[in-house]
C-alpha positions in Angstrom: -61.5 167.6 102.3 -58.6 169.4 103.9 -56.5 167.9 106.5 -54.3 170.6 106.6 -55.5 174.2 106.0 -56.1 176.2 109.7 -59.5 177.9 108.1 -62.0 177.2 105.6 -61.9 178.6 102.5 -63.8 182.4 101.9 -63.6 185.9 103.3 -62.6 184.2 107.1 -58.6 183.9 106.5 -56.5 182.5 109.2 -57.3 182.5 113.0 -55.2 185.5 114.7 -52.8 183.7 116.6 -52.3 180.1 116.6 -55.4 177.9 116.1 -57.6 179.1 118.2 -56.5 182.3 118.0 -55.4 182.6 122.0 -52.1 183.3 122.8 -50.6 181.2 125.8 -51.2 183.3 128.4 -55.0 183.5 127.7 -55.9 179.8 128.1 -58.5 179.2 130.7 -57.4 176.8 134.0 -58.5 173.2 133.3 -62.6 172.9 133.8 -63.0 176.5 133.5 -65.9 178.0 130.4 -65.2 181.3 129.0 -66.9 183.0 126.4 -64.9 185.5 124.4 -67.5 188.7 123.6 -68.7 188.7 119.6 -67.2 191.2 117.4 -69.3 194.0 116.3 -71.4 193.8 113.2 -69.4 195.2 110.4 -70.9 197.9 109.0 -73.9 196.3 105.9 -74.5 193.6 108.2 -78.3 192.5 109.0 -79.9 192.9 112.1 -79.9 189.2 112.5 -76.1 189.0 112.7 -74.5 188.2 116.0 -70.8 188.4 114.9 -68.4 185.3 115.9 -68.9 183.8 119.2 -66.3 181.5 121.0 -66.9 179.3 124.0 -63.8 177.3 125.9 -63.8 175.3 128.0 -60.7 173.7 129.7 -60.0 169.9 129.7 -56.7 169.2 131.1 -56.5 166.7 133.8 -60.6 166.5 133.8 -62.1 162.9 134.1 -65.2 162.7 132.1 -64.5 164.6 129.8 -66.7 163.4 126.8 -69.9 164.2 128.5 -68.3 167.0 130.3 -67.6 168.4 126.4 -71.1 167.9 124.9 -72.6 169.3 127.7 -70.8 172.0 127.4 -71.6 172.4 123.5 -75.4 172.0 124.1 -75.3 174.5 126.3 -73.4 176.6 123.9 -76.2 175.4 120.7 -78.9 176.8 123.0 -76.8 180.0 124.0 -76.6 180.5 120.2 -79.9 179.6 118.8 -79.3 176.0 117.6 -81.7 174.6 119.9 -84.3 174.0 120.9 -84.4 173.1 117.5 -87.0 174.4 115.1 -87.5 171.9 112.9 -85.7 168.5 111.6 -82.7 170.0 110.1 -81.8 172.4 112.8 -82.1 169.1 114.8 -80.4 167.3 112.9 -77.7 170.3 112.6 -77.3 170.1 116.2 -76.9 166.7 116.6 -74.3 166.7 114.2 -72.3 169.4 115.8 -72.7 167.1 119.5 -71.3 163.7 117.5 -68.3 165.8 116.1 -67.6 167.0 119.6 -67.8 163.7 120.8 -65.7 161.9 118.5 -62.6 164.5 118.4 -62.4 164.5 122.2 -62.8 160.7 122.2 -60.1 160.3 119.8 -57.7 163.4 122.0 -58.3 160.2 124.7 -57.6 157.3 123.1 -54.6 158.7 120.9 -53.3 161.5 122.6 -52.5 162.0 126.2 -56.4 163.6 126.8 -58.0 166.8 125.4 -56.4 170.1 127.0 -59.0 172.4 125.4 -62.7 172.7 123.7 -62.8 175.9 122.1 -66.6 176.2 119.8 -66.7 179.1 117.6 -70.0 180.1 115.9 -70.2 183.3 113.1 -74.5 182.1 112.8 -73.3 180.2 109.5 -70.7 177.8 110.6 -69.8 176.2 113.8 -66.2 175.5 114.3 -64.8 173.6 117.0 -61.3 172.7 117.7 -60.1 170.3 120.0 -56.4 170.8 121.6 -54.0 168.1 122.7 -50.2 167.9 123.0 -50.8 164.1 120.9 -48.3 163.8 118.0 -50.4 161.6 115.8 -51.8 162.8 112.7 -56.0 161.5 112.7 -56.8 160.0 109.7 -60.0 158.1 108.7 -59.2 154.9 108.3 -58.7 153.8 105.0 -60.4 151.6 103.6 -63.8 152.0 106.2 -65.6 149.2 107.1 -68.6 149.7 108.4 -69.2 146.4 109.9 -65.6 146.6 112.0 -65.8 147.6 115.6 -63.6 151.1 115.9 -62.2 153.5 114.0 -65.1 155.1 112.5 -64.3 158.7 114.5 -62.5 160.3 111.6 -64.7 159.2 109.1 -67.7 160.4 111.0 -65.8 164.1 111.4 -65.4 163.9 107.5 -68.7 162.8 106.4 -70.9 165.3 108.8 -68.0 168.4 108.2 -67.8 171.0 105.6 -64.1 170.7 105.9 -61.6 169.2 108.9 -58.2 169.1 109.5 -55.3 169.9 111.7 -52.6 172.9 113.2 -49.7 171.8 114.9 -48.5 173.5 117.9 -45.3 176.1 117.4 -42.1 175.3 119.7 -44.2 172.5 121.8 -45.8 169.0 121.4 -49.2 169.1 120.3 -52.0 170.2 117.9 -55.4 171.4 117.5 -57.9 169.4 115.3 -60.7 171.3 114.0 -64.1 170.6 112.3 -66.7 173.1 111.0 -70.1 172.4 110.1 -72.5 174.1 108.5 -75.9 175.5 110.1 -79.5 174.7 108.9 -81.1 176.5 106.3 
């Protein structure tokens, strides 16, 4: 697993513009859901394929923001087909994708100032989603896990359920953006 690359590997390369791929002066005010319109289909693509979607939603200064985020990403998984789910894997799938949400914000709490930004990015084969905080920790599962210890099981939760995790730092301010990406259901 990768703790540092700012994409997985394959024909997705790196996000535009930071890692998210907004610039600064398109961040949404705190509390506020946007959702960016999909690309078009490139040309061979099947009917089937949406393109990328992106969903953000603005935590800065929020209070509840745990819930407030898996809310949010429900109603993104049933914007995007995940649920209601189909079967148990696309259950399953989506569950996953809720826990990972939870835990990143969570940890944006506990070890870094709060969460400024959800952003969940979907392409119908992965589901990215990237948490933003000015924190200058670097998350880590801890090592060695213990499964019977109260805490710290966030990161190793991210790296077990993820195809691939890992951290972008901010340019010219405090911060970074840790991201997850999980796979959909067969």
């Amino acid at each position: 697993m990768s703790t540092t690359r700012p994409y997985s590997p394959g024909d997705r390369g790196p996000e535009p513009s930071g890692a998210s791929g907004v610039s600064e002066g398109d961040v949404p005010a705190a509390g506020a859901a946007t959702e960016a319109a999909a690309p078009p289909v490139p040309s061979g693509g099947t009917a089937a394929t949406r393109g990328r979607q992106i969903r953000r939603l603005g935590l800065e200064g929020e209070s509840g923001v745990v819930p407030m985020a898996r809310d949010f990403s429900r109603q993104a998984l049933y914007a995007w087909g995940w649920l209601p789910a189909a079967g148990a894997d696309q259950r399953a799938a989506a569950e996953d994708v809720l826990l990972v949400v939870s835990e990143l914000v969570t940890n944006a709490c506990l070890h870094a100032e709060g969460p400024d930004e959800l952003v969940l990015t979907c392409d119908n084969k992965v589901i990215r989603v990237e948490v933003s905080d000015r924190g200058t920790g670097q998350p880590a599962p801890r090592t060695p896990h213990r499964a019977g210890r109260p805490g710290g099981h966030g990161m190793f939760i991210v790296q077990r359920l993820c195809l691939d995790w890992g951290v972008v730092r901010a340019s010219g301010r405090p911060g970074k953006t840790v991201w997850a990406e999980l796979g959909a259901p067969a």
